[in-house]
N, C-alpha and C positions, 0 to 999 in steps of 0.2 A: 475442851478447846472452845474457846469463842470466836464465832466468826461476825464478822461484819460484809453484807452483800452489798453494794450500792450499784440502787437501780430500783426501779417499779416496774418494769415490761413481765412479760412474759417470760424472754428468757430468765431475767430474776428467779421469775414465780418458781420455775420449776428447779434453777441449782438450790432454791430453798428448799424445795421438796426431799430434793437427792440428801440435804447435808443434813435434813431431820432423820431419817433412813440409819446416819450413821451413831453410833455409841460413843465415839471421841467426840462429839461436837456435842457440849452443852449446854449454850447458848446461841441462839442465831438472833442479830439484828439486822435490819434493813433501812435503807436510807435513800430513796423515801418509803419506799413499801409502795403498798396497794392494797384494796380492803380486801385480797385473796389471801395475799401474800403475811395478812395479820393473824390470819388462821393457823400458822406455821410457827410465824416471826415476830421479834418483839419491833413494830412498825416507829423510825425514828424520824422526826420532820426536821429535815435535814436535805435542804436540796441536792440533787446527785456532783451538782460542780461548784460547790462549796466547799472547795480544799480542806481551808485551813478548819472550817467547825468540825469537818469529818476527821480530820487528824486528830483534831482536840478531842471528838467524843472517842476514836478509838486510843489513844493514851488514857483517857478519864479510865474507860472500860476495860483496859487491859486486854485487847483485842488480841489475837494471836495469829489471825489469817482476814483477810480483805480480799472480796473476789467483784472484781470491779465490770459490771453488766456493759453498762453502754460505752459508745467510742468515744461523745465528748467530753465528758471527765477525764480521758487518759489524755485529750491532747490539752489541757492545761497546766499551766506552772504553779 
């Protein structure tokens, strides 16, 4: 499974952590990352409230799960 995180905090850092732990997930990206979060994740420069590029990259990528960190990207259109 590919996941795609967006977010650079902390809470990021660590469902990165959790989703390396697991066997089904065989790629993690992050968007934006952090240079913790790069030790884990493949780090993507892609701001967090940047809809439409994170859409585009997770179609490009074939993403299968987006686990979306902070609150302002969720309230945007």
């Amino acid at each position: 499974m590919k996941v795609l995180v967006i977010g650079g905090g902390g809470r990021e850092h660590i469902i990165v952590k959790k989703l390396k732990e697991s066997k089904r997930v065989s790629n993690i990206y992050a968007a934006p990352g952090n240079g913790g979060i790069a030790n884990d994740a493949t780090c993507v420069a892609i701001k967090d409230d940047a809809i439409d590029e994170l859409v585009d990259f997770a179609l490009k990528h074939q993403i299968d799960w987006t686990i979306v960190g902070p609150e302002v990207p969720l309230t945007k259109e």
